[in-house]
N, C-alpha and C positions, 0 to 999 in steps of 0.2 A: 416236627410237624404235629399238629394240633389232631386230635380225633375229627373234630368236626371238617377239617382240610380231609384227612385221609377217608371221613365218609363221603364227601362232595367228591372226590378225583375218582373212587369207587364204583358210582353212581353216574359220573360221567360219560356221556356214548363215546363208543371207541370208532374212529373213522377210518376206513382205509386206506393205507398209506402204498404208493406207487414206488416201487425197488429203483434205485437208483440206476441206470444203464438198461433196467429191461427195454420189452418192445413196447410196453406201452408208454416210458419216458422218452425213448428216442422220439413216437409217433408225438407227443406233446411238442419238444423240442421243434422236430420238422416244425407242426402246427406253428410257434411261434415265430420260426424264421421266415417263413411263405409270411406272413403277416408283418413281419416288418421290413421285408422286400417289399410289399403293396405300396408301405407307407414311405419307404424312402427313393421307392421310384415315382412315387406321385407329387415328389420335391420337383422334380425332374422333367417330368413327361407331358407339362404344359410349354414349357420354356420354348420347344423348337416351332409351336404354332399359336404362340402367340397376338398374333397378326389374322388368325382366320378367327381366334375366340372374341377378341375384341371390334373383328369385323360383323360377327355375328351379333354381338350384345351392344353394339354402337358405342364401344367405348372409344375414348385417345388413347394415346400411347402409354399415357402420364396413367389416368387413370385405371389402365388395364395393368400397371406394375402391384398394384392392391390386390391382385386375385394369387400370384405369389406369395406376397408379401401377408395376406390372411392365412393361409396356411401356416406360413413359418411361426408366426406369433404364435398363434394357436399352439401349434405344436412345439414350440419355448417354454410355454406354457404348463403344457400335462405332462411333460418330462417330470420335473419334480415332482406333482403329485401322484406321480404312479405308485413310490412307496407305498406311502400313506394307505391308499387310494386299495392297493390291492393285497395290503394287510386285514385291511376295514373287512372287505367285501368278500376276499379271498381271491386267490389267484385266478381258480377255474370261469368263476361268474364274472371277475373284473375282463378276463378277457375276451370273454367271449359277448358280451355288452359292449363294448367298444370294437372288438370286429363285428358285430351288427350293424352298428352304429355309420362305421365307418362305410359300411355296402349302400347303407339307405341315403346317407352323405352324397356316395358318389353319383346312387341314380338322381338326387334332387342336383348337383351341377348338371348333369346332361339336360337336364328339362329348365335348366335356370332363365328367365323373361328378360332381364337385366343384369345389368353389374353391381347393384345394390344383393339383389339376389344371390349373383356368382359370388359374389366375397363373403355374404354369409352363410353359404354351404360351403366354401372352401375356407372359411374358419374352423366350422363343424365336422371340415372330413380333416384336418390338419388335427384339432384336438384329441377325436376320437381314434387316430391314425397314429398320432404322434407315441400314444401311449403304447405301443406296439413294441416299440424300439427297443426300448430299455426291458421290457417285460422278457423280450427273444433273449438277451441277454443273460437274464436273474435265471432262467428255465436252464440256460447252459451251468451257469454255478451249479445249484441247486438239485439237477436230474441226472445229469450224468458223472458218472464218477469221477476217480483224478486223473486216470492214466488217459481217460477218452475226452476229456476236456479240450487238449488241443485239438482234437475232431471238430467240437462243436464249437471252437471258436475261429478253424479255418471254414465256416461254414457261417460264421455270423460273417467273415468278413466278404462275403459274397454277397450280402446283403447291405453292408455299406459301403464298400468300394463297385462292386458291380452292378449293384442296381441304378446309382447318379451315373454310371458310365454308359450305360443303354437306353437309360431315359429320354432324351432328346432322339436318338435313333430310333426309337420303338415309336414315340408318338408323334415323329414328321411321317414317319410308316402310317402309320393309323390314319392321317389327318389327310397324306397325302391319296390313299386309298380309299376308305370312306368317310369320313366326317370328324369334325373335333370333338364330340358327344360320344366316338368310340373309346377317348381318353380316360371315360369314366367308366362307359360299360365293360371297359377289360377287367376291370375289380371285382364285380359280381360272381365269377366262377372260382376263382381264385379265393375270394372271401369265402363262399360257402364252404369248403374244401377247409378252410382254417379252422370256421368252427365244427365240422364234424371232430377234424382231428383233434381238437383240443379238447370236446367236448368226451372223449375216448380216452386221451389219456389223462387229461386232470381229474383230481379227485374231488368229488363235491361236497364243501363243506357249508357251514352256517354262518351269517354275517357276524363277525365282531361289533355287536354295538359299541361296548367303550372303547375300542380300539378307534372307530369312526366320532365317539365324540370328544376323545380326548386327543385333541389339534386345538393349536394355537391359530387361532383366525386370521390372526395380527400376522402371523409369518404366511400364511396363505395369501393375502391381500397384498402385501410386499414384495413376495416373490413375482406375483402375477402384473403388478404393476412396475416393477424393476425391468424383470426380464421382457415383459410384453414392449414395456417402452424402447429398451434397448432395442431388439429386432426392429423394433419401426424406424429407429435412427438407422441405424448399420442397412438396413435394405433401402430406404429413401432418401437420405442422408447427401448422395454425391448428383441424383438427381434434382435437389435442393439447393444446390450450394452447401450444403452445413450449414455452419453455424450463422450464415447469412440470415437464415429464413428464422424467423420467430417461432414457428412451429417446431421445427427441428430442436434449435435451442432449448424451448418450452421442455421438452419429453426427454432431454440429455438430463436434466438438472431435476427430471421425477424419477427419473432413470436412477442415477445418481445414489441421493438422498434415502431410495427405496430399498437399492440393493444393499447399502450400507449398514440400512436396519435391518432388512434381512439376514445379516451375516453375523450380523451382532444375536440375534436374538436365537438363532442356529446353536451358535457359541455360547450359550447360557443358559438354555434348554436343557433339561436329562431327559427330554423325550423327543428330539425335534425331529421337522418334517422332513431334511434331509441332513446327514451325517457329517456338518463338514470339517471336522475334525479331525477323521481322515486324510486332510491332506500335509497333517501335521505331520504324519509319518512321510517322510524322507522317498522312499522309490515309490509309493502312490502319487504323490504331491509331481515328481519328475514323469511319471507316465502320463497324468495330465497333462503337463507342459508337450508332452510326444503324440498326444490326444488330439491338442487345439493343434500342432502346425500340422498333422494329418490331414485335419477338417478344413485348413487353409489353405493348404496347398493341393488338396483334394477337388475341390470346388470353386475354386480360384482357376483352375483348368478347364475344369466343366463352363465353366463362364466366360476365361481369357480367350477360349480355341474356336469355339461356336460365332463371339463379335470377331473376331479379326477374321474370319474366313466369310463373314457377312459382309461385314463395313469395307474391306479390302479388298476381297476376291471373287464380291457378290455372288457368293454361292445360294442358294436355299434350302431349308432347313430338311428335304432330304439327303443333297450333298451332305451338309454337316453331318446329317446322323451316321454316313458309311466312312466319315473319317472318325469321329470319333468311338466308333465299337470297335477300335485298333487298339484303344485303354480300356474297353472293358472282355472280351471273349476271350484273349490271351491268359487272361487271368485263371479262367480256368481251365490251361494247364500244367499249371503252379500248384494251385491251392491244394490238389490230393496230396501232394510230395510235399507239404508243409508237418504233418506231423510225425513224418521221418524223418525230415531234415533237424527237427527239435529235439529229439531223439540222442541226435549225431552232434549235436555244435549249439552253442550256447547263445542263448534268446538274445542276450542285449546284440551280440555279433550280429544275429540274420535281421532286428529290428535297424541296426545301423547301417545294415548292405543296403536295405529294402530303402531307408531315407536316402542316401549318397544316390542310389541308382535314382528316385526322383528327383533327385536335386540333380542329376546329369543328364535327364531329360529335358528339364529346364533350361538347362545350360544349352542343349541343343538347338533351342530356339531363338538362341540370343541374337544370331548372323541372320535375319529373312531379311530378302530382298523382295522386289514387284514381282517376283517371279516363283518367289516361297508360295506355293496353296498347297492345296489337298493331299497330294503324290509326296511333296516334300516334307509335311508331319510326320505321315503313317511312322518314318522311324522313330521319333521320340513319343509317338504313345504308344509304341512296343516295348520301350524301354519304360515307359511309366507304368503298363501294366505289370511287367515282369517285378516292379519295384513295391506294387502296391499290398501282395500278396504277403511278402517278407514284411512289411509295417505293421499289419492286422492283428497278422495271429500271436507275433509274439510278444505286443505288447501287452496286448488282451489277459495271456498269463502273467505277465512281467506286474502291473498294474494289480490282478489279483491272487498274485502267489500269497501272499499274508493277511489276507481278507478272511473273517470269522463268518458263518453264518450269517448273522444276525446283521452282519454288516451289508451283505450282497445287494439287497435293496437300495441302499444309499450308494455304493462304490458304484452301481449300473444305473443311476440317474447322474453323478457329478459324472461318470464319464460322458455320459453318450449330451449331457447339457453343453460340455466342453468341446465336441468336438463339432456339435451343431452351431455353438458359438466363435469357434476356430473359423468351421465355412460363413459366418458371415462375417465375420471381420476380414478373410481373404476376397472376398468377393467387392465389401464396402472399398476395401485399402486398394483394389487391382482397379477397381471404376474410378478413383479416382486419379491414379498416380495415372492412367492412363491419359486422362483427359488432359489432368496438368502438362504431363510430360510432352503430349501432343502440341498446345498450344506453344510450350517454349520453346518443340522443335521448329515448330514452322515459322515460329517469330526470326528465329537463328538463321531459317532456310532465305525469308524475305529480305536479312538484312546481308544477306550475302550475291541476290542476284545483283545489285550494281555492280560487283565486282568481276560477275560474270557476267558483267551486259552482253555481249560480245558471242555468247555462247546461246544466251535466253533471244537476241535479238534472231540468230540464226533459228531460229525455235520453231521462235514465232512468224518468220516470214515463210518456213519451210510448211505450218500447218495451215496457215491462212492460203499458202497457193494449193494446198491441197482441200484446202474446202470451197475454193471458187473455182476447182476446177470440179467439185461434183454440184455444183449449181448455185452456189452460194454470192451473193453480189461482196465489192470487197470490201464497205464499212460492215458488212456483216460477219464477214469470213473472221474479218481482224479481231471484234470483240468475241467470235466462239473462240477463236484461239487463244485467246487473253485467259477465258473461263477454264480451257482447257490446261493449261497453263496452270494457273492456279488450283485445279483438281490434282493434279500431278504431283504439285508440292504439297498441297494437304495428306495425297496416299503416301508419299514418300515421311512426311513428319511423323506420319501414324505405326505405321510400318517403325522409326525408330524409338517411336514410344512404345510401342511392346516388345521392341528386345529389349528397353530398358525392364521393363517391367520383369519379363522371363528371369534377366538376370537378376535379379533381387530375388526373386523365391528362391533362387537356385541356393543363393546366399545362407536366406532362411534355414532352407532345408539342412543345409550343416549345421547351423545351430540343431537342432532336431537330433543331428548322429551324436552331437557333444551328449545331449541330455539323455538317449537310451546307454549310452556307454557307462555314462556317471550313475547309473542304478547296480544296485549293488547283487551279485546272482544270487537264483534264489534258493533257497535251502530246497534238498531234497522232498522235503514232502509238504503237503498243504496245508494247510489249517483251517479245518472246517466247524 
């Protein structure tokens, strides 16, 4: 080292640095899980009152899917540049800028005029929100030590598996009670609450200028256009037709083209904006694969269990919500008893119980009949909570057992991109196998009543004498029975398209137990 080095590091101010495991790292820690709970229930927590936000903002149906669908981009978006992002800036200020950011986001949705409006403050609370995620993540590497790591990652997984699990339940709650504009003021106390704590326990440093200007633009611009176009495809995509529609096509093929360069240019950087080289290493590279059918079959439920108890059992999106907090509140009486269980029995084992048990929940749903609602889930989202708990935490180490440092940044953006991109390819893949599979049942249903004339005739003379005897004349009686008739075979088609559907993820999910099994265990100690 040079004189002139050892006079400049001399002369350098020394900052204070936050002891790994103390109380002011846990208090960080918390700060950043509360914070990306916010943000990953606010995926969530429009979905069940959809119908009252677009009755408010006069949107259609069509266009009210854009007020989701802005978030998710968004927040596809600032995943990746969170490294960068809070390198440049520093941790303390990067986060607590974006939870700002993200509180003044949510009061501007509550007060939004339009849906031009609504979509771009729910781009802005997604962007700002988004970066949350992977940041709660980097704080568990990073603050807490090794032996307390599985603490803090059965405690991240309460923020992604239990926050989409009580979202729709919390805000048909809210919507149902007072108004859809509570959807956003619930973030306000909870936000301030994050940056105190964060602002307590992160230490306050100085902006890295070169750190902030040495980025490749070119991979900034590609990722942002890559990923941003995918999400638009995968969430609009099955309400388009696909590749029918020129638009969709259009943003596949920018999509495409963009990611390709992105990945290339990753791969040939010795400074790039995200690491992904990393997944060259063998049990990183398989835990992603355990990442995405997580995020798939995660979300893929949150989305499967809510339409079919809508479209078939016309519940309301209060109903929904007390069925579905049967997959999220279970969970937390699991999760304290995950870092003893880690303890006692070896990660890949409790990651592959935890996938088998959701893939046997799955499987649970395969047999619904007209008569399957509410009463008859509760038990397979017992069994998917009890399942989701064993996925989280152990992958979470499995994924970062051989992670350096300096890598943390990059191995908590490829994860948490992958498993946001796992939920929207389950959700794109379940809307549409849904719809197909529906059409071909009831094509199958139609062409089988001639064969049951005899049975459909009894049907229908049996419903037509029952509506003309509650005042119905009988050319009229005959064609409600007809409609009704044909209602009947649409709920019964639908009804057999999503046990098709259930049974596929179930499939899924064993590919899942293959790939946490084929990781290899991991050495006794960490590598920091």
């Amino acid at each position: 080292m040079s004189v002139l080095q050892q006079s400049q590091q001399a002369s350098a101010p020394a900052y204070e640095q936050v002891e790994r495991g103390s109380n002011r790292a846990w208090i960080a820690v918390f700060g950043g899980l509360i914070g990306a709970f916010m943000a990953i229930l606010d995926i969530q927590i429009t979905n069940a009152s959809m119908k009252e936000i677009q009755g408010g903002l006069g949107a259609t149906l069509e266009e009210g899917s854009w007020i989701a669908t802005a978030y998710l981009v968004a927040e596809m978006i600032a995943i990746p540049l969170s490294g960068w992002l809070s390198k440049g800036l520093d941790i303390r200020r990067y986060m607590l800028w974006n939870s700002a950011i993200f509180i003044v986001a949510s009061l501007l949705c509550s007060i939004a005029w339009n849906l031009e409006s609504m979509i771009a403050f729910r781009a802005m609370q997604g962007f700002f929100g988004g970066a949350l995620i992977p940041m709660a993540f980097r704080l568990i590497l990073e603050y807490l030590p090794d032996d307390k790591r599985a603490v803090g990652m059965a405690l991240f997984g309460v923020t992604a598996t239990f926050a989409p699990s009580i979202g729709p339940t919390l805000g048909g709650w809210l919507t149902e009670q007072f108004s859809w504009h509570y959807l956003f003021y619930i973030n306000v106390p909870p936000g301030l609450l994050v940056m105190s704590m964060l602002a307590y326990g992160l230490v306050k440093k100085p902006i890295n200028w070169p750190e902030l200007k040495n980025v490749d633009m070119s991979s900034i611009i590609t990722m942002a256009l890559g990923m941003g176009c995918l999400e638009v495809v995968l969430e609009e995509g099955s309400r388009k037709e696909w590749f029918s529609s020129d638009f969709i096509r259009d943003l596949a093929i920018i999509s495409a083209i963009n990611i390709v360069i992105f990945v290339y240019l990753q791969l040939k950087r010795s400074n790039p904006l995200v690491n992904l080289k990393l997944l060259g290493h063998r049990d990183f590279a398989l835990s992603t694969i355990a990442y995405f059918l997580l995020g798939l079959a995660l979300f893929s439920s949150i989305y499967m269990v809510p339409l079919y108890l809508s479209q078939v059992q016309d519940y309301n999106s209060l109903e929904i919500g007390e069925v579905l907090m049967w997959m999220g509140f279970p969970q937390l009486l699991i999760l304290p008893f995950m870092p003893k269980l880690m303890e006692r029995f070896d990660d890949r084992y409790l990651a592959g119980f935890g996938f088998f048990m959701f893939g046997v929940s799955y499987y649970m749903n395969c047999h619904m009949t007209a008569d399957f609602a509410g009463p008859q889930l509760i038990a397979s989202m017992v069994v998917r909570a009890i399942g989701q708990p064993f996925i989280m935490v152990p992958i979470g180490m499995l994924a970062t057992a051989h992670i350096r440092k300096e890598e943390n940044a990059s191995a908590s953006t490829v994860l948490n991109v992958i498993r946001n991109l796992g939920g929207a390819v389950g959700i794109a893949l379940v809307a549409t196998l849904t719809d197909n599979l529906s059409r071909s049942h009831l094509a199958h249903i139609k062409e089988t009543v001639p064969a049951v004339s005899s049975m459909a005739n009894e049907y229908l003379a049996a419903t037509a004498n029952m509506l003309q005897a509650s005042g119905s004349d009988p050319v009229t009686a005959g064609l409600q029975a007809s409609a009704l008739l044909g209602k009947t075979m649409a709920k019964q088609a639908s009804i057999q398209a999503y046990n098709d559907v259930f049974f596929i993820m179930s499939a899924l999910l064993m590919v899942a137990v293959v790939a946490v099994l084929s990781i290899r265990k991991p050495a006794a100690t960490v590598i920091n």
